[in-house]
N, C-alpha and C positions, 0 to 999 in steps of 0.2 A: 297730463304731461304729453301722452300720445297725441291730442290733438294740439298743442304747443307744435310739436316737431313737422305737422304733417301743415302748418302753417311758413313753418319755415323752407320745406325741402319742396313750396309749390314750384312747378314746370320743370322738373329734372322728370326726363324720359326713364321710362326702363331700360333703352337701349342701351345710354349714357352709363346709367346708374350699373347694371351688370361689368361691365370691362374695370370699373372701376375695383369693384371688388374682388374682382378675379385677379388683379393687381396685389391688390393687399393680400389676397390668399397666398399665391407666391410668392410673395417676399417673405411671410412668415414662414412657411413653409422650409423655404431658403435658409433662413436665419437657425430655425431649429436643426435644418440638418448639418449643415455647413457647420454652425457653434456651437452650438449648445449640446448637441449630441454628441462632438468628440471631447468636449470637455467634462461633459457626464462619465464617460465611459476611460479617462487617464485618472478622473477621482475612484471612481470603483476599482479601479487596479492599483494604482500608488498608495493612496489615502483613504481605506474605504470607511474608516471614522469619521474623516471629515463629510464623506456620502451620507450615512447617517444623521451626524447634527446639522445638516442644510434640510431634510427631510424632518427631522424634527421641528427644526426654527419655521417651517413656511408650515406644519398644522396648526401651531400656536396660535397664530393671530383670528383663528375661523372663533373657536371656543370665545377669547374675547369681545369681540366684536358681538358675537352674539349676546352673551353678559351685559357689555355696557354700553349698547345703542339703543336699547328699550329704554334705559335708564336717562342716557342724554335727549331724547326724543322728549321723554316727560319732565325734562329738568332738574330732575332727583339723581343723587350718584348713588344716595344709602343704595346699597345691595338688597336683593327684594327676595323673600322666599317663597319658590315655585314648588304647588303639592302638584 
C-alpha cells in the first residue's frame, strides 16, 4: 500500500507538503479548543451522566471491531475460540 501512495503523491515538495499540514494541525487544534472542549466541560457540569455514557459508547466499538474483523477478513462470522 506504501508504495501505492508514494506512486501517487510523486512531485509534491516537502516545502509544499509542510504548510499544508501545519494548516490542518490548526484547524484541529482550533476546533478542539474552540468546541469541543467547552462542550466537554457544560456536559461535566450539567449532565455528568450523560459524560459517562458518551465515554462508554465510543470504548465499545474498539472490543468489536477487534471480534469481528478477523472473522470478516476470513469470511466466517461463527465466533472463533481464542486460548
Amino acid at each position: 500500500m506504501a508504495r501505492e501512495l508514494d506512486d501517487l503523491i510523486t512531485g509534491l515538495d516537502a516545502s509544499r507538503e509542510l504548510p499544508i499540514i501545519w494548516r490542518i494541525t490548526k484547524g484541529s487544534l482550533k476546533n478542539k479548543i474552540i468546541i469541543l472542549l467547552p462542550i466537554a466541560m457544560l456536559l461535566a457540569n450539567l449532565l455528568p451522566f450523560v459524560e459517562r455514557g458518551c465515554l462508554l459508547r465510543g470504548e465499545l466499538p474498539l472490543p468489536v471491531f477487534e471480534t469481528y474483523w478477523p472473522m470478516a477478513r476470513a469470511g466466517s462470522f461463527a465466533p472463533s475460540v481464542q486460548t
